[in-house]
C-alpha positions, 0 to 999 in steps of 0.5 A, spaced: 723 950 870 728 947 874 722 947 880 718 945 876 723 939 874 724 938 881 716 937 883 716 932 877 721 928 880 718 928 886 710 926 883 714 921 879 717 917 885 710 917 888 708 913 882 712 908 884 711 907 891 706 911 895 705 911 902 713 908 903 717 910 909 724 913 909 729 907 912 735 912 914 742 910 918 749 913 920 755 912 918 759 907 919 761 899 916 765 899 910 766 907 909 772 909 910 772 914 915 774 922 913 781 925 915 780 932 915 775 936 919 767 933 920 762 935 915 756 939 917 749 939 914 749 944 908 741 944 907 736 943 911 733 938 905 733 931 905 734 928 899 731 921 902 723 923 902 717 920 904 713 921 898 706 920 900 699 923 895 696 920 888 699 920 882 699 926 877 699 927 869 705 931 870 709 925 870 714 925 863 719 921 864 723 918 859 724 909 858 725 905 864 732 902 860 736 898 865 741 894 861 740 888 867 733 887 866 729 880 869 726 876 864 720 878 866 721 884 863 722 883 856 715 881 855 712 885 849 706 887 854 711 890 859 714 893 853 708 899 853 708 900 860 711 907 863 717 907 867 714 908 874 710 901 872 717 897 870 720 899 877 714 897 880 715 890 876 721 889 878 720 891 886 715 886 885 718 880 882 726 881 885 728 881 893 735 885 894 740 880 897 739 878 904 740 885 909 739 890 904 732 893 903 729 897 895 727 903 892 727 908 887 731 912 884 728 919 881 734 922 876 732 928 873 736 931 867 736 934 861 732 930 858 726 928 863 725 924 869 729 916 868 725 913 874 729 906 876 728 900 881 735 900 886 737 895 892 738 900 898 744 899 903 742 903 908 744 899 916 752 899 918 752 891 915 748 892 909 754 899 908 760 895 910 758 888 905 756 894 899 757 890 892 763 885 895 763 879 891 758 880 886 761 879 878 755 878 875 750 885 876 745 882 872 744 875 877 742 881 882 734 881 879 733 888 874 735 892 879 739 899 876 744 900 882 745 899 889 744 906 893 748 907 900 743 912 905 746 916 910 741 920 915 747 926 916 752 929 911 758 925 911 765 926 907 768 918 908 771 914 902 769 908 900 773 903 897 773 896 893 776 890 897 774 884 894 769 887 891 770 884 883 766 888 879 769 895 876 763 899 879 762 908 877 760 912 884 756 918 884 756 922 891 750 926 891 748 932 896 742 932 901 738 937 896 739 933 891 745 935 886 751 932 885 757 933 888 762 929 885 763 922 882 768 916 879 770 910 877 772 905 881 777 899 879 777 892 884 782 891 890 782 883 890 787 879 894 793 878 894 793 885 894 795 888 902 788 892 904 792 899 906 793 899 898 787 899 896 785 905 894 780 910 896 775 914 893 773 920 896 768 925 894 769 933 893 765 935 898 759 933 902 754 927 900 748 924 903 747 919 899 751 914 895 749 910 889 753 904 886 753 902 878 758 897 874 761 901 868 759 902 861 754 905 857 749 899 858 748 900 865 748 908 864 742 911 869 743 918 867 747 920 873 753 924 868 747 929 866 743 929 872 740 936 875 736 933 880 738 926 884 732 923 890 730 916 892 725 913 897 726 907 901 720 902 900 
């Protein structure tokens, strides 16, 4: 069941973008870097792929339901769409802000295969500058989180200077599983920079991904067996 979960993850982000190439970078920017031993790759899998072929029937996810959508998403023909057709409408209608790229992200659980449209931070500024100065996540175009990539396993911390927005962080690891996650509250001015807390992850991750808190921006991550995002 599980390999047969993992398959329709993968055909499911296929749906969305075909042909799209995988944009990776190293660590460096606004993660804070690991105190303890380095890290080495536990898993030869990426969990960052590029998904090339035609679309399946085996794609089964459940409704596309991002509490931030775009207006253009609210129309009654849109409604009847399948989850891939909504990412893709929202890849087409929003650009990510300046410096950040886009994709999808792939969350297989209990309860099928959720499919949501991201902003990728994937180069040294896009990861330092993160969600910094964002109060509002629904004025950013639909997009279901902000989805840090990285091309080797790391163990850094992240933190939320002057960042205003409460956010959840999930870390996952290079073949998909979730390795830990937490919330994290703002860290503004006047409070000094060294007492700002930093949130690490209970082991090694490859990638990041970035929500505000609540249950309308919930995107199944809690639940999930299988985590995969391909960059367009």
């Amino acid at each position: 069941m599980q390999q047969f979960r993992r398959l329709t993850a993968i055909c499911a982000v296929a749906v969305v973008l075909v042909g799209c190439s995988v944009q990776e970078s190293t660590r460096s920017g606004g993660l804070i870097p690991p105190t303890g031993p380095a890290v080495t790759a536990t898993s030869p899998a990426p969990t960052v792929v590029t998904v090339m072929g035609e679309s399946t029937d085996v794609f089964t996810a459940s409704a596309l339901e991002p509490a931030a959508t775009s207006p253009a998403l609210t129309e009654p023909a849109l409604a009847e769409l399948d989850p891939a057709a909504l990412a893709r409408a929202v890849l087409a209608a929003a650009d990510p802000p300046g410096g950040f790229g886009e994709g999808v992200l792939g969350v297989t659980g209990p309860d099928g295969i959720r499919v949501w449209p991201v902003i990728v931070a994937d180069t040294p500024q896009s990861r330092q500058r993160g969600l910094m100065g964002v109060a509002d996540f629904a004025e950013l175009g639909g997009y279901a989180a902000m989805v840090f990539v990285f091309e080797d396993d790391t163990s850094g911390a992240f933190w939320m200077r002057d960042t205003p927005l409460p956010l959840r962080i999930t870390f996952v690891s290079a073949s998909g599983s979730v390795v830990s996650a937490t919330d994290m509250v703002p860290c503004l001015a006047p409070t000094p920079s060294d007492e700002c807390a930093r949130y690490h992850p209970d082991g090694a991750y490859r990638i990041a991904i970035e929500h505000p808190l609540g249950l309308a921006f919930d995107i199944g991550l809690a639940m999930a067996e299988f985590v995969e995002v391909t960059v367009e």
